[in-house]
N, C-alpha and C positions, 0 to 999 in steps of 0.2 A: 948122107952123101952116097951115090951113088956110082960107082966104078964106069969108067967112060967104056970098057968092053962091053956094058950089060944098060946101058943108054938109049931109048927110043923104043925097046922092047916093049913100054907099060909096066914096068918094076914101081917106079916112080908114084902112079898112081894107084897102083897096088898099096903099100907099102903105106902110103898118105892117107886114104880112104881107110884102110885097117884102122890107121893109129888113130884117126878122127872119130869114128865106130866106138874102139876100145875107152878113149878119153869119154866122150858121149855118158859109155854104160857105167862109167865110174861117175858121173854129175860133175865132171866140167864142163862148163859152159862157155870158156873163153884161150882159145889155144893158137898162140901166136911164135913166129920163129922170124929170121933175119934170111935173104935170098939175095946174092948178088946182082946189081942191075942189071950187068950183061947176060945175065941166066932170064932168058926169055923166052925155053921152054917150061919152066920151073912156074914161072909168072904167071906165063898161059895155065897151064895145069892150076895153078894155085885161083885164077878168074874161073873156071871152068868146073871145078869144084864147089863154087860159091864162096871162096874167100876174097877180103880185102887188101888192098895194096894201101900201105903208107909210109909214111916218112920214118926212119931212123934215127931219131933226135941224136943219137951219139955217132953216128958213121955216116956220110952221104955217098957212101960206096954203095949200101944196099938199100934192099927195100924189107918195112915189115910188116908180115903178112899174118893178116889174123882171119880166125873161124870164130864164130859168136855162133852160141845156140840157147834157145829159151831153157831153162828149167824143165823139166820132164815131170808132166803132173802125175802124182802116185793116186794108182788107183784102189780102192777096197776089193 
């Protein structure tokens, strides 16, 4: 979450892109969280990044968004 004083700045995508980065260089490949529908900057950001929008089988309040990435082939 994000503090509404510090909103619109690019915190946001800061912040998301790190954590997406860091998960990556640990070898996960599938990093998903819950965004509420009305949050349509969050949305955008999370299209714009390359993640998915879907359904929330337990809350039709939000959406859930996921990042998928291949396996990272190890090299010699």
């Amino acid at each position: 979450v994000v503090a509404d004083a510090w909103q619109g700045i690019g915190l946001g995508r800061v912040l998301l892109t790190r954590l997406a980065e860091h998960a990556r260089s640990q070898g996960v490949q599938r990093l998903f969280g819950d965004v509420l529908w009305g949050n349509s900057p969050m949305l955008e950001l999370v299209r714009s990044l390359g993640g998915r929008l879907g359904r929330n089988p337990g809350d039709a309040t939000v959406v859930r968004v996921e990042f998928t990435w291949s396996p990272e082939v190890q090299r010699a």
